[in-house]
VOGU-3710 file (C-alpha; in Angstrom, 3 decimals, decimal comma):
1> xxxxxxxxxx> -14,595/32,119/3,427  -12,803/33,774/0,761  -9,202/32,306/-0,720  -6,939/34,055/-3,033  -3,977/32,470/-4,215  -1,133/34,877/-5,803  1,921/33,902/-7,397  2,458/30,931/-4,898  5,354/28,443/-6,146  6,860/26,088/-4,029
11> xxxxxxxxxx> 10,083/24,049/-3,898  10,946/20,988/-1,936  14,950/20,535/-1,067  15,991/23,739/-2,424  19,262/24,069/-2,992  20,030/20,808/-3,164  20,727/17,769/-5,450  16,593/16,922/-4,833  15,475/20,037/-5,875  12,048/19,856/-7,208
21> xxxxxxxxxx> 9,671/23,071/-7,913  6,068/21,255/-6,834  4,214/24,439/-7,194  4,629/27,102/-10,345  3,258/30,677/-10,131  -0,204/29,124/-9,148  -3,092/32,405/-9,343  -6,200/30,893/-8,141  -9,475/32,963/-6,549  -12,066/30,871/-4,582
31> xxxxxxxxxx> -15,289/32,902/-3,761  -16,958/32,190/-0,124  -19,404/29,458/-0,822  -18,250/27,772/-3,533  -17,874/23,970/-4,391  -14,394/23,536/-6,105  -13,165/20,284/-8,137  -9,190/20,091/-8,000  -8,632/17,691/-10,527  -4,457/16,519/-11,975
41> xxxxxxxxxx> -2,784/13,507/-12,209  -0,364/12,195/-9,946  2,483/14,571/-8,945  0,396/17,260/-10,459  0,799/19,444/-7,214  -3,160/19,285/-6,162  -1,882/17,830/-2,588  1,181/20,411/-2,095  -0,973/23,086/-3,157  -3,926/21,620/-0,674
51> xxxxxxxxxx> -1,794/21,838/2,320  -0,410/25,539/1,931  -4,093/26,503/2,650  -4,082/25,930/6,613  -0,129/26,683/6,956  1,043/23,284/7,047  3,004/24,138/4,064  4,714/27,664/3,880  5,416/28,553/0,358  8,769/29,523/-1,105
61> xxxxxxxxxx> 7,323/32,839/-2,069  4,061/34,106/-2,742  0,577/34,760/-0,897  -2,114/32,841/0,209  -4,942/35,276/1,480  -8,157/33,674/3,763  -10,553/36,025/4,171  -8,773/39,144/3,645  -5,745/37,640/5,760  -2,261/36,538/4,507
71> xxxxxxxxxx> -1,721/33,730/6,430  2,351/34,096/5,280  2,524/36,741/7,397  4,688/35,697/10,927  2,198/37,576/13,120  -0,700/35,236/11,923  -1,420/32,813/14,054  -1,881/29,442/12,377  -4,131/27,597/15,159  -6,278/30,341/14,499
81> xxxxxxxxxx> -6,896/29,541/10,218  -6,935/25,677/11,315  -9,714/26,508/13,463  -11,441/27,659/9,929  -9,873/25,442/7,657  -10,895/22,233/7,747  -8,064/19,518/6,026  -9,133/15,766/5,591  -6,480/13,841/4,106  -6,185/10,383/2,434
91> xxxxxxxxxx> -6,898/7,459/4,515  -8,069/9,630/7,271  -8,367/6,855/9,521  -5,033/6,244/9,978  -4,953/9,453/12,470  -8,356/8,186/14,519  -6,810/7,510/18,443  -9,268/7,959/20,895  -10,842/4,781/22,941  -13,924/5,686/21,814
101> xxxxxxxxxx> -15,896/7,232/18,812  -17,298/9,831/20,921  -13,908/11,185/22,479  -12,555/11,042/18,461  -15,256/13,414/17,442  -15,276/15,579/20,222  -10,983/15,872/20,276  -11,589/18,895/18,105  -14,431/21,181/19,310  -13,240/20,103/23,057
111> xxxxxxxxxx> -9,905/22,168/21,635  -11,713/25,096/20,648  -13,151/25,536/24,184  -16,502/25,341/23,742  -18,376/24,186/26,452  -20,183/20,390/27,115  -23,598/21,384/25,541  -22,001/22,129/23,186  -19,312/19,700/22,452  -22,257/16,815/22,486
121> xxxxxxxxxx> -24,625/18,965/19,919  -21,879/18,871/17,475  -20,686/15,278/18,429  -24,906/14,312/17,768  -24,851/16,516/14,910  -21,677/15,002/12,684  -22,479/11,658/13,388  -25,791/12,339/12,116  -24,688/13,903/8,914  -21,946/10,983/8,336
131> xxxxxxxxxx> -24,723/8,746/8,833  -23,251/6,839/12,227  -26,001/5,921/14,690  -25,517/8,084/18,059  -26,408/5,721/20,608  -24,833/2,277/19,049  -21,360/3,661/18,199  -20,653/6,224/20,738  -18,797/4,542/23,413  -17,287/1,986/20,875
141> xxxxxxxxxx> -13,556/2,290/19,815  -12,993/3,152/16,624  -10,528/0,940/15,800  -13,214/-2,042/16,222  -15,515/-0,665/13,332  -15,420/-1,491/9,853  -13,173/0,457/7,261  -16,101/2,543/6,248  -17,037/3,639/9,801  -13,491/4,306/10,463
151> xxxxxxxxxx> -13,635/6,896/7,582  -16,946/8,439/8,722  -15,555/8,976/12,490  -12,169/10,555/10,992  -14,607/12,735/8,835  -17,044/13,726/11,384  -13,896/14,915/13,539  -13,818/17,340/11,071  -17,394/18,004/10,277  -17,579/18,915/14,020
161> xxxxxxxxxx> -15,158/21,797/13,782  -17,826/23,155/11,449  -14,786/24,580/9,123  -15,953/27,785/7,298  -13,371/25,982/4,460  -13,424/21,881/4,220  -10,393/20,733/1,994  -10,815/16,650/1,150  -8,104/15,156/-0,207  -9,189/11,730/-1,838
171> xxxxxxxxxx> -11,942/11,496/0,924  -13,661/8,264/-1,061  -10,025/6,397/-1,296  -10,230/2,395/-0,774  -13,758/2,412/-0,074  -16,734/0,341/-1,973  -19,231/2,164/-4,185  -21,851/2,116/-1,726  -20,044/4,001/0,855  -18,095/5,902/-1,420
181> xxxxxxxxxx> -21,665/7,399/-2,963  -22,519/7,443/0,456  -19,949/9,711/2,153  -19,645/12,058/-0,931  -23,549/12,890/-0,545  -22,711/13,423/2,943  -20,384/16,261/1,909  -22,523/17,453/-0,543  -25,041/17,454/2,191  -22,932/19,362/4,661
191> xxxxxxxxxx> -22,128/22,026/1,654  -26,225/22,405/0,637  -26,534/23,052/4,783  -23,656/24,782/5,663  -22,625/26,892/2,487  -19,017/26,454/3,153  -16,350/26,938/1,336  -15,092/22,836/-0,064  -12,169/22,098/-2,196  -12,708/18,186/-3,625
201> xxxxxxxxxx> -9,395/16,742/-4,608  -10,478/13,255/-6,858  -9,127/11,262/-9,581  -12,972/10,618/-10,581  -14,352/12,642/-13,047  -17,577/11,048/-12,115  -17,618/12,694/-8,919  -16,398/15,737/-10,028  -18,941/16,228/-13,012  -21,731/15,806/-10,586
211> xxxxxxxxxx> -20,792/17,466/-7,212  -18,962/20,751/-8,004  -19,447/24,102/-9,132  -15,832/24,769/-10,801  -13,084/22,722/-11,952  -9,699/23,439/-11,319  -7,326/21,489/-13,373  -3,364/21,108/-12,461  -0,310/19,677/-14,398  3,701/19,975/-13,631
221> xxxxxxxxxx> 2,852/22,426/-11,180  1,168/25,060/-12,434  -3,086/25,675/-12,792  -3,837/25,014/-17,043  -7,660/25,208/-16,437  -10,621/26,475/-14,603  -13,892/26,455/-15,180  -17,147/24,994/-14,968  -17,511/21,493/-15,468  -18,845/21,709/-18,963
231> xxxxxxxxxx> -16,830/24,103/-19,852  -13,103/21,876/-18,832  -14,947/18,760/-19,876  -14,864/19,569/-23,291  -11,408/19,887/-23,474  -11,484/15,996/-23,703  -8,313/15,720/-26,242  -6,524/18,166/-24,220  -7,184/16,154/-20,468  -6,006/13,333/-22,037
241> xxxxxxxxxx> -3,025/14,327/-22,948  -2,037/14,919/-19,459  -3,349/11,864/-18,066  -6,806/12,469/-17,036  -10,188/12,099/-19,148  -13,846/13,279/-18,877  -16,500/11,133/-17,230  -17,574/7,950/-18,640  -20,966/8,423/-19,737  -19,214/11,778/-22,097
251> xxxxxxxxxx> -17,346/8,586/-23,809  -20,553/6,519/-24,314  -22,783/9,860/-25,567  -20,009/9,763/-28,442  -20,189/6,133/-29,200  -24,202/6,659/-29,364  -23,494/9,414/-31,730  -21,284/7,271/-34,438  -24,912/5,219/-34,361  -26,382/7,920/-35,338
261> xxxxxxxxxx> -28,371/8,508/-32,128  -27,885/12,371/-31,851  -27,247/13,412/-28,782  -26,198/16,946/-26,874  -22,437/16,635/-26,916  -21,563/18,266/-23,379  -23,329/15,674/-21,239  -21,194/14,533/-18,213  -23,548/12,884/-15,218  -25,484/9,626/-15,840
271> xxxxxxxxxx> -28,695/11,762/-14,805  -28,633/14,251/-17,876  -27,496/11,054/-20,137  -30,634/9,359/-19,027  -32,878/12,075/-19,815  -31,444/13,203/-23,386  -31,597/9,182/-24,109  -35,488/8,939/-22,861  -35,959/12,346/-25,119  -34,447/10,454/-28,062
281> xxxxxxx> -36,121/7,663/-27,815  -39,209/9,750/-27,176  -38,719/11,692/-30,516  -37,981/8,805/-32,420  -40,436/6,168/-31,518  -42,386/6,737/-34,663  -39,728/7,050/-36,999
//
């Protein structure tokens, strides 16, 4: 699925003492298919902006089109785009409430009227992908696994929709690096399968430099980047001046370059760091 964002600004408590404009004249176009990065510090606007794309949030003026439909418009009907657009939040967990994993999963396709057959293929099938064993876990309760399984039964909720858009919202928050590598290949999996639409919202450049196709970079409200991620990560002085950064290994490529060990500068995963390092080294044995 398609989104087009135009002119969308938002503002909480209007009128009022509070009044606070979260959301600036935002202009964003998101082509069916694609892997998006929405990277900005905190109060940037990434999770107000997030939430205006399945009508949680309507804005204070402007368009949000999904598919070819404005989904400001009263006549739409919003159970309809949630049906599409898939939102996981932080700490998903804290909405799992079902007695067992099973019933958690199933809460949403059950809800979309699909019949039994299929309500257990998709069950099978999202478990599978979030890596939870089938026949161990199903009749457990959720609230007796561990904090990781928690978040892979509040994902797989989701995953069994099968959203044509899947918006995560700090899906790796408060987990270890095992799982959190773990659940974001899952994602990645589900995209490579899938082709959906996914909109990544992470403070980790790491993640973001290796997962997505385009970067989308917010401050005070308003969109001040997009691109690929080579193409924002070189904006290194200008990130940091609003808070963020590039990934770590763009940080030790330029350290290796003050020792004169010349590398490419626009090198942002560990994997292409690795491989210009062996080519060095390569080049340079006999020297």
């Amino acid at each position: 699925m398609s989104i087009k964002i135009e002119n969308l600004t938002y503002v909480y408590n209007p009128g009022s003492p509070f009044e606070t404009k979260a959301l600036e004249d935002i202009n964003i176009e998101i082509e069916s298919g694609e892997f998006i990065g929405l990277i900005g510090h905190t109060g940037s606007g990434k999770s107000t902006l997030i939430q205006h794309l399945n009508g949680l949030i309507k804005p204070t003026s402007g368009k949000i089109v999904i598919n070819g439909i404005d989904i400001t418009e009263k006549t739409v009907k919003l159970s309809d785009i949630r049906r599409k657009v898939g939102l996981v939040f932080q700490y998903p967990e804290h909405q799992l409430f079902e007695e067992t994993v099973y019933k958690d999963i199933a809460f949403g396709p059950q809800n979309l009227g699909l019949s039994e057959t299929e309500i257990d293929q998709r069950v099978r099938e999202a478990m599978e992908l979030v890596k939870l064993p089938f026949d161990e876990l199903r009749d457990r309760s959720p609230f007796e696994l561990s904090g990781g399984q928690k978040r892979r039964v509040a994902i797989a909720g989701v995953f069994a929709m099968k959203p044509e858009v899947l918006v995560l919202d700090e899906p790796t928050s408060g987990l270890d690096p095992r799982t959190r590598d773990e659940v974001l290949d899952e994602i990645k999996t589900l995209h490579d399968r899938y082709k959906n639409t996914v909109i990544l919202v992470s403070h980790s450049m790491e993640d973001v430099a290796k997962l997505v196709d385009r970067v989308i970079v917010m401050h005070n409200g308003k969109v001040i980047f997009s691109g690929t991620p080579r193409e924002v990560f070189k904006e290194t002085e200008t990130l940091e001046s609003i808070g963020l950064g590039v990934p770590q290994i763009s940080y030790l490529v330029k350290a290796l370059k003050k020792k004169n060990i010349n590398l490419r500068e626009d090198i942002f995963t560990v994997e292409e760091a690795k491989e210009e390092i062996l080519k060095w080294i390569r080049s340079n044995k006999n020297v």
